[in-house]
Biotite code that builds the C-alpha atoms (Angstrom):
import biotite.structure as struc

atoms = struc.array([
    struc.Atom([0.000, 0.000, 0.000], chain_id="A", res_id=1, res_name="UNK", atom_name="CA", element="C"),
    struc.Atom([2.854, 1.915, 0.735], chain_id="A", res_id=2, res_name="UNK", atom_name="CA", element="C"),
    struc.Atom([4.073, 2.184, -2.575], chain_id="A", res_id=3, res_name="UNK", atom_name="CA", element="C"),
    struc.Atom([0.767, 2.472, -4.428], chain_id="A", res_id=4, res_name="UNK", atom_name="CA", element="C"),
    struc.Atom([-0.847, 5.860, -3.169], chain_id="A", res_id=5, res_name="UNK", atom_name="CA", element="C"),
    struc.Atom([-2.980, 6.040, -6.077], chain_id="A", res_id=6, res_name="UNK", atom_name="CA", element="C"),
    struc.Atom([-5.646, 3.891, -4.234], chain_id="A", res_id=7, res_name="UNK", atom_name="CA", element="C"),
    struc.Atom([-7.434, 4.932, -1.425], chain_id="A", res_id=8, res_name="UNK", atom_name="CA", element="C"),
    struc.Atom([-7.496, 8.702, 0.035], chain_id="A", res_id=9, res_name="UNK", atom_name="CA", element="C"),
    struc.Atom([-4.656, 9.431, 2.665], chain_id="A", res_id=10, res_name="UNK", atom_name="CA", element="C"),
    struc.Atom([-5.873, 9.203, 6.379], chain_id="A", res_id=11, res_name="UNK", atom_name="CA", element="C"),
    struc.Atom([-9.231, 8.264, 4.974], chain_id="A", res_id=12, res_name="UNK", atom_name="CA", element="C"),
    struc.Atom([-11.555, 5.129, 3.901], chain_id="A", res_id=13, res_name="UNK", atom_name="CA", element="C"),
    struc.Atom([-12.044, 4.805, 0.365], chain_id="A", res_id=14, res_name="UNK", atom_name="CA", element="C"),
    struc.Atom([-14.366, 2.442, -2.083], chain_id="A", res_id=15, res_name="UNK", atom_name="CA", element="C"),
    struc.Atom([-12.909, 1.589, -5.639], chain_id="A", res_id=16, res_name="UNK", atom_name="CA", element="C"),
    struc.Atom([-15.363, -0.199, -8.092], chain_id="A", res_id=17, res_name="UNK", atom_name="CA", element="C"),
    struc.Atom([-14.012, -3.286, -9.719], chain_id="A", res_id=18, res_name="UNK", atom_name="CA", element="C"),
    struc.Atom([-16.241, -5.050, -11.465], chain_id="A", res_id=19, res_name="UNK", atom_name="CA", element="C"),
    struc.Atom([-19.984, -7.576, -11.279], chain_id="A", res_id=20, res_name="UNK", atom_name="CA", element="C"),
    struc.Atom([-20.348, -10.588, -10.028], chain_id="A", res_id=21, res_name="UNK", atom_name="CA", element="C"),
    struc.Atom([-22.950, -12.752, -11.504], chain_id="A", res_id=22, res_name="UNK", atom_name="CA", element="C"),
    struc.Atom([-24.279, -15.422, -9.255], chain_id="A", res_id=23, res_name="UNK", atom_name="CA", element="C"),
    struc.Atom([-25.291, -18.780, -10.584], chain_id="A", res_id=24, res_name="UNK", atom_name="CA", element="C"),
    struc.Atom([-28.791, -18.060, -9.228], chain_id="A", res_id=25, res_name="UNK", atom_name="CA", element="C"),
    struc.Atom([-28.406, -14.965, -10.876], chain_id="A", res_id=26, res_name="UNK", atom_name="CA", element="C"),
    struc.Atom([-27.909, -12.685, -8.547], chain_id="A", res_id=27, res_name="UNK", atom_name="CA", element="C"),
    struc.Atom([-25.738, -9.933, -8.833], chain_id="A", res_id=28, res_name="UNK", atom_name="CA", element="C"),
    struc.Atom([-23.109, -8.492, -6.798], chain_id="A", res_id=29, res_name="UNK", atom_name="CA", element="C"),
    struc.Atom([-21.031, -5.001, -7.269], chain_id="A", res_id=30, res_name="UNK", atom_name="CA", element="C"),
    struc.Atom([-17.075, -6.093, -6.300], chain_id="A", res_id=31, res_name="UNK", atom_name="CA", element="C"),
    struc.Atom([-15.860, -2.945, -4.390], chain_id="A", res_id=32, res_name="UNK", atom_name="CA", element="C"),
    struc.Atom([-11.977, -3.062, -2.906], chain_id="A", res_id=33, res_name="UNK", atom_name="CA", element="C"),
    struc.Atom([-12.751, -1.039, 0.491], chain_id="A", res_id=34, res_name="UNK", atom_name="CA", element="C"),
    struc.Atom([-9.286, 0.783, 1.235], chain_id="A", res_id=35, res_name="UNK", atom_name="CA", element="C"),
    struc.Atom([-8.080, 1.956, 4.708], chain_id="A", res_id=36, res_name="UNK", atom_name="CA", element="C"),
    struc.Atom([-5.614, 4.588, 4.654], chain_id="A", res_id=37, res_name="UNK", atom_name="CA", element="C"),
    struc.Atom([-6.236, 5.542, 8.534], chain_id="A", res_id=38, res_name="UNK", atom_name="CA", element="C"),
    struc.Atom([-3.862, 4.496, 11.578], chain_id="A", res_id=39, res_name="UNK", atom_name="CA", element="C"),
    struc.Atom([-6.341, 1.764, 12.958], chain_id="A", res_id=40, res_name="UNK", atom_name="CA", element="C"),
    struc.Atom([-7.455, -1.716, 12.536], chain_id="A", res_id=41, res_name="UNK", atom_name="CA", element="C"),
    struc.Atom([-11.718, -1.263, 11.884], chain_id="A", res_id=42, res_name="UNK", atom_name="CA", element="C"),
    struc.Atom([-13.943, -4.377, 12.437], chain_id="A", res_id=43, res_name="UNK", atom_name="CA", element="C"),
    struc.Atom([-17.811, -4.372, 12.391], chain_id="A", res_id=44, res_name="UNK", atom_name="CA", element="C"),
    struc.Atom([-18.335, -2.072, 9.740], chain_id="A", res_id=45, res_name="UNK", atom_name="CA", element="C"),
    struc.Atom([-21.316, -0.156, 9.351], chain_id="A", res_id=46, res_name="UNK", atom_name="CA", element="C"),
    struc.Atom([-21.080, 1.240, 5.589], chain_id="A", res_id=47, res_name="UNK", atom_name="CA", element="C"),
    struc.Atom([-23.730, 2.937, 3.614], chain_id="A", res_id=48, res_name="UNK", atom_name="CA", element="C"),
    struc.Atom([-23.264, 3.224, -0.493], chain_id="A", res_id=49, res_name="UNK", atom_name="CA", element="C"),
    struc.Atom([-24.688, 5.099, -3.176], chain_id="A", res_id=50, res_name="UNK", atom_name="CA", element="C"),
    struc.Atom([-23.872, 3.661, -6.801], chain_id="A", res_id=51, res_name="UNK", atom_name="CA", element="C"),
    struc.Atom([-25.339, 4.985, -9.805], chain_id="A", res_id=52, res_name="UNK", atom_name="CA", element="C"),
    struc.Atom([-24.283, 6.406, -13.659], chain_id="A", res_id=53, res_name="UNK", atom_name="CA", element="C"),
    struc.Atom([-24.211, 9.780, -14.503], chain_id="A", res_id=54, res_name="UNK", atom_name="CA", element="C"),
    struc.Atom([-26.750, 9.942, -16.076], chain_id="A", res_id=55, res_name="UNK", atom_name="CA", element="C"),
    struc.Atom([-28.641, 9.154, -12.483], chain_id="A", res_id=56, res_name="UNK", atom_name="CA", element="C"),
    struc.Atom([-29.746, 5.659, -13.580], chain_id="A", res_id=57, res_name="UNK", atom_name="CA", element="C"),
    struc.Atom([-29.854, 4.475, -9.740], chain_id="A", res_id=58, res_name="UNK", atom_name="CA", element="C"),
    struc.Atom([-27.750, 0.793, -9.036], chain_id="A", res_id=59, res_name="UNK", atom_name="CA", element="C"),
    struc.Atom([-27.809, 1.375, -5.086], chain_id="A", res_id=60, res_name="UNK", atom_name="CA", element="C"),
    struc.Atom([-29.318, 3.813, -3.160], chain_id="A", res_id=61, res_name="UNK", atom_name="CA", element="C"),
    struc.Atom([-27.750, 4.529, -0.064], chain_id="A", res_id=62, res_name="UNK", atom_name="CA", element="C"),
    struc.Atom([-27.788, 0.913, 0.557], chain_id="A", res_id=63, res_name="UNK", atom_name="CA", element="C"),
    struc.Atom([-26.703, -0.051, 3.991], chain_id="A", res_id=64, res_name="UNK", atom_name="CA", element="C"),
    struc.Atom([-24.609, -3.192, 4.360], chain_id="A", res_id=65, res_name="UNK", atom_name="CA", element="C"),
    struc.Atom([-23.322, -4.847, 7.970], chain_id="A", res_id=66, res_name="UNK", atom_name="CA", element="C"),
    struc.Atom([-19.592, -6.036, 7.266], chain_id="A", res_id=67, res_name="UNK", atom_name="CA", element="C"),
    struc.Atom([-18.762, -8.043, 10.812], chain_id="A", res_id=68, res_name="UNK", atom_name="CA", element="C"),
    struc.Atom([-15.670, -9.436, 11.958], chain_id="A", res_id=69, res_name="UNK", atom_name="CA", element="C"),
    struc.Atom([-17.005, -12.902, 11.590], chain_id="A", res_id=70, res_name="UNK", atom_name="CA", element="C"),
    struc.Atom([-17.563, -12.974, 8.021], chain_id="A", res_id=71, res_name="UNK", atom_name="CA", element="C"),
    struc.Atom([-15.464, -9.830, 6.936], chain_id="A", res_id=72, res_name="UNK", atom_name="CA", element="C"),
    struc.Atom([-12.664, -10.103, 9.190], chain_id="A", res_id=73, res_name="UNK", atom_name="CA", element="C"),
    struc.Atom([-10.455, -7.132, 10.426], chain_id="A", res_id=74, res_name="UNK", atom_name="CA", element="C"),
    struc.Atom([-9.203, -3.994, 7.955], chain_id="A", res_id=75, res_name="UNK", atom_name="CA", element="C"),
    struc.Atom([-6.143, -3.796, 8.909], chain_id="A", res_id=76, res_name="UNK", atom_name="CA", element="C"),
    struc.Atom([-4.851, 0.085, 8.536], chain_id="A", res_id=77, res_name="UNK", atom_name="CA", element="C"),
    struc.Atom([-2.882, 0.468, 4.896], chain_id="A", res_id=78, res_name="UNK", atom_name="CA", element="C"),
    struc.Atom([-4.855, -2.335, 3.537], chain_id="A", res_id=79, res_name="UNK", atom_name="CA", element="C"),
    struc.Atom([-7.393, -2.957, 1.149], chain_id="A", res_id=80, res_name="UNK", atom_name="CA", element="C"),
    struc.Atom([-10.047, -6.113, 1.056], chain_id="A", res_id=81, res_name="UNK", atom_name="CA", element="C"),
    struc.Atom([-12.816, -7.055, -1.832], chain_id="A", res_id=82, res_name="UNK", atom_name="CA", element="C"),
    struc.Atom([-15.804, -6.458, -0.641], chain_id="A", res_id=83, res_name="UNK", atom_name="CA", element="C"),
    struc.Atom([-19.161, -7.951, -2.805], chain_id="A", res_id=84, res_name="UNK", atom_name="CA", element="C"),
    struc.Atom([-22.277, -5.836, -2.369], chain_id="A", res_id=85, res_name="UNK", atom_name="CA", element="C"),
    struc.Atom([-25.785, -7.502, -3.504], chain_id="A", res_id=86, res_name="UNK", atom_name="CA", element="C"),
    struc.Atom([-27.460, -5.508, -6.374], chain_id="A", res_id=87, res_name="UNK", atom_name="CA", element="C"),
    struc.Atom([-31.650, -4.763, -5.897], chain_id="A", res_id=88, res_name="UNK", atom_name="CA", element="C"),
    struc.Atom([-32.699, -7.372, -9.133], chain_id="A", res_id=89, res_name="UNK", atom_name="CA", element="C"),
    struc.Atom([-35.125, -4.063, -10.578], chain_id="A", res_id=90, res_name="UNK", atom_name="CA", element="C"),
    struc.Atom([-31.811, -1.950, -10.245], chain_id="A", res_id=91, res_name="UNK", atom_name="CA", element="C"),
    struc.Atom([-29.742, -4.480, -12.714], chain_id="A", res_id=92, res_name="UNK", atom_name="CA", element="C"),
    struc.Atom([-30.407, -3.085, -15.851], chain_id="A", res_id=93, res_name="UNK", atom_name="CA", element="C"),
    struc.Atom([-29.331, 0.288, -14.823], chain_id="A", res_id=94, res_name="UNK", atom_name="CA", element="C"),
    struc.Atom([-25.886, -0.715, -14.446], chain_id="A", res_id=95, res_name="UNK", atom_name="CA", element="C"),
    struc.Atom([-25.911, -2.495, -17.878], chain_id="A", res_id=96, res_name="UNK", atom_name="CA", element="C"),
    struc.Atom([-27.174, 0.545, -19.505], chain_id="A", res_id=97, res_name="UNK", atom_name="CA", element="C"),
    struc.Atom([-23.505, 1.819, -19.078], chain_id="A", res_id=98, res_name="UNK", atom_name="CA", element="C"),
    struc.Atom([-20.686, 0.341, -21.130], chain_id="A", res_id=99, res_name="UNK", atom_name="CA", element="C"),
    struc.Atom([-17.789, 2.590, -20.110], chain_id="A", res_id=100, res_name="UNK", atom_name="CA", element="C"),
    struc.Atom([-16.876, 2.260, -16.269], chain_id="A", res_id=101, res_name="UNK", atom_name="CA", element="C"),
    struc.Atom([-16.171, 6.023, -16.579], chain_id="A", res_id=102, res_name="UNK", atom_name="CA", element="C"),
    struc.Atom([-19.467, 6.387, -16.574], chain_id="A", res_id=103, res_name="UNK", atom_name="CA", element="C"),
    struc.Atom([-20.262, 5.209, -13.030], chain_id="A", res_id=104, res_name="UNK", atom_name="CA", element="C"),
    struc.Atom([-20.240, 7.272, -9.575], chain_id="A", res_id=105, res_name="UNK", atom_name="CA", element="C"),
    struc.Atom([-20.241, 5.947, -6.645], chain_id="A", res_id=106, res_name="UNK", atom_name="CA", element="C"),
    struc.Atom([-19.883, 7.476, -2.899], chain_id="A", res_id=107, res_name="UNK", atom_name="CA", element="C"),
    struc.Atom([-19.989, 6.558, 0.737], chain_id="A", res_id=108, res_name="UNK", atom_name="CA", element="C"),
    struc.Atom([-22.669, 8.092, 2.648], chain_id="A", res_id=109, res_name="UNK", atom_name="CA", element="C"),
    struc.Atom([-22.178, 6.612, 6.072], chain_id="A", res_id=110, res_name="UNK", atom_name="CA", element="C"),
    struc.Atom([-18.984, 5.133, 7.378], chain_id="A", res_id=111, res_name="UNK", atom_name="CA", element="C"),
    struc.Atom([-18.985, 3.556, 11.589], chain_id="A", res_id=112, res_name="UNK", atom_name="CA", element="C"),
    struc.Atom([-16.763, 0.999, 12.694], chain_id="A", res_id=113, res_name="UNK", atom_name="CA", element="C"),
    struc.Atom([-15.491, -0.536, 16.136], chain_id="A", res_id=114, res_name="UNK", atom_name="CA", element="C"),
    struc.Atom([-11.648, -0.041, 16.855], chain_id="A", res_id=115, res_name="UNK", atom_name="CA", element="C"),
    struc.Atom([-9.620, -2.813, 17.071], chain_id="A", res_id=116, res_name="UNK", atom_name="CA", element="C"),
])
């Protein structure tokens, strides 16, 4: 991380969209890499998201997600971990009426965690 200071936001948490998963039920997931550029380790992660084109075609709306230490683990300060965020199915299309990534914004509107 040290050496790559393009990712992430100094002394901050940053998202960076990488891509869709697509479930074999279908279901689709946004793959974000969640980046911690503070001085402490974060567990229990309370993060809220907004995701959408620029044209305003909605693909989450502040969508709150829950990311524990049991099934997320521990963020470790100057790390980054994937993190796979479910897609609404009616919301779907919206991100495939994009085809340049450029085209996406995405934000996060809540951030809480417990200090470990």
């Amino acid at each position: 991380m040290a050496e790559s200071e393009e990712i992430g936001i100094e002394n901050d948490v940053a998202i960076h969209f990488t891509g869709m998963y697509l479930g074999e039920t279908g279901a689709m997931q946004a793959i974000f890499i969640i980046v911690n550029r503070m001085d402490v380790a974060m567990t229990n992660i309370d993060v809220t998201i907004s995701f959408s084109t620029v044209n305003g075609d909605v693909i989450l709306d502040k969508a709150k997600y829950n990311l524990t230490e049991e099934s997320f683990g521990i963020l470790e300060p100057d790390t980054a971990m994937p993190i796979y965020l479910d897609i609404p199915p009616e919301n779907e299309e919206n991100f495939f009426s994009t085809s340049n990534m450029e085209d996406l914004v995405y934000t996060i509107d809540e951030f809480d965690f417990d200090e470990k």
